[in-house]
C-alpha positions as CSV (number, residue, x, y, z in Angstrom):
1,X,1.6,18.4,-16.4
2,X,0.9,15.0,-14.6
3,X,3.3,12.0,-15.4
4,X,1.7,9.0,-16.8
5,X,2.0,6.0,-15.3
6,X,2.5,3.2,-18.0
7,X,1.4,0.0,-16.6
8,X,4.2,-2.3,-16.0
9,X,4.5,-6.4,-17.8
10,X,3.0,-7.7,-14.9
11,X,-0.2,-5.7,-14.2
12,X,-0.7,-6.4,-19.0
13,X,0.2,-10.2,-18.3
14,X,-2.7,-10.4,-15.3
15,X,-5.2,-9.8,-18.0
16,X,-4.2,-13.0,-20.6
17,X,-5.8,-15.9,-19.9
18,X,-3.7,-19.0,-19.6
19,X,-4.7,-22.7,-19.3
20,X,-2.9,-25.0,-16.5
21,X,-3.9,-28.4,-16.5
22,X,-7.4,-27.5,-17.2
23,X,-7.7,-25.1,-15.0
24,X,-8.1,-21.0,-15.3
25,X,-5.3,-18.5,-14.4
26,X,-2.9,-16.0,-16.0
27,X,0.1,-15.4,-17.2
28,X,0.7,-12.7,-14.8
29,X,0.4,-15.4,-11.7
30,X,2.1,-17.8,-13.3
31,X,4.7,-15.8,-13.9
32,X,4.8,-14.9,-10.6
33,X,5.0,-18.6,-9.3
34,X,8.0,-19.4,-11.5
35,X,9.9,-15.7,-10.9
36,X,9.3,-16.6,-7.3
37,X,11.4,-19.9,-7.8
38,X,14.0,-18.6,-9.5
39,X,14.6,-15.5,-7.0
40,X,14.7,-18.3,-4.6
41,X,17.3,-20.3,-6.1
42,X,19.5,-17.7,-6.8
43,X,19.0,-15.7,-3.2
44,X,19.9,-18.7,-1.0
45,X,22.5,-20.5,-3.6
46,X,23.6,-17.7,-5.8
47,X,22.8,-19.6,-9.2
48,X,21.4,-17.6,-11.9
49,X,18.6,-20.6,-13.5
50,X,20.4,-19.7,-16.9
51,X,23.2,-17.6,-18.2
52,X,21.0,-14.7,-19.5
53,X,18.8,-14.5,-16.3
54,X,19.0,-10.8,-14.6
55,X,17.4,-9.4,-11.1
56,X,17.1,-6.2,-13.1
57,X,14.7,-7.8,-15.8
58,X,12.7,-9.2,-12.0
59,X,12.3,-5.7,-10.9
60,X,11.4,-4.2,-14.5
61,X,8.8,-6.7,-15.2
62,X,7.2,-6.1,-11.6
63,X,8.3,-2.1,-11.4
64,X,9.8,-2.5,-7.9
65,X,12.8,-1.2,-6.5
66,X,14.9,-3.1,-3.4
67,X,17.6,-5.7,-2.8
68,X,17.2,-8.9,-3.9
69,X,16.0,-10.3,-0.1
70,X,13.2,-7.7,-0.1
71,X,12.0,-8.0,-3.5
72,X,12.1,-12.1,-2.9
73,X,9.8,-11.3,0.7
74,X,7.5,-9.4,-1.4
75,X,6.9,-11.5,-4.2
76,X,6.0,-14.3,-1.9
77,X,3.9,-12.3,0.3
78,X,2.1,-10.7,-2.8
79,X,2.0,-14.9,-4.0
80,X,0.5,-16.0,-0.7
81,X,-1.9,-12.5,-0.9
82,X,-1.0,-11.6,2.0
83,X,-0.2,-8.1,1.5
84,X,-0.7,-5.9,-1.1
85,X,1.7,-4.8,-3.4
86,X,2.5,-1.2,-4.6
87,X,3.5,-1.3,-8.4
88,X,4.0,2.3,-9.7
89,X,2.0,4.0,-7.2
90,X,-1.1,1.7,-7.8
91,X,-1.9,-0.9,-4.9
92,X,-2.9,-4.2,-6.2
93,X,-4.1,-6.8,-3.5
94,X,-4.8,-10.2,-4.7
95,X,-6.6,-13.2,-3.0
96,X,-6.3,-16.0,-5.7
97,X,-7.3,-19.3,-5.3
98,X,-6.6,-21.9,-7.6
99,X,-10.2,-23.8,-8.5
């Protein structure tokens, strides 16, 4: 019997539309922008952004596995598309510009 591979929040919220300031994106990359800020804040200072704020809600929502230094250096270099990033088994490279 083969497992099946649910999709994970991310890969459903990279599908919904979202509006910024007039211009086209998602809720999957903006979600990604404002994770990436938090992880950062709370990497370098320690500082949860508020008191119900998890890393283990971070790693559901993108199905990865790691410390919190590694999944930060992925997150930014899946931001910046400059790798690809492995969610689940499935590879998912993204070159997104803003227009």
């Amino acid at each position: 019997m083969k497992k099946v591979i649910k999709p994970t929040q991310f890969e459903k919220d990279w599908e919904i539309p979202l509006m910024i300031n007039g211009k086209q994106s998602n809720r999957g990359y903006y979600n990604l922008c404002c994770l990436v800020c938090e992880l950062s804040i709370y990497v370098h200072t320690g500082m949860k952004p508020n008191a119900h704020w998890k890393i283990g809600d971070v790693k559901k929502y993108f199905g990865i596995k790691g410390n919190k230094h590694d999944i930060l250096k992925r997150l930014k270099e899946f931001k910046d598309g400059i790798i690809t990033l492995d969610i689940n088994n499935k590879l998912i490279t993204v070159k997104y510009e803003l227009k």
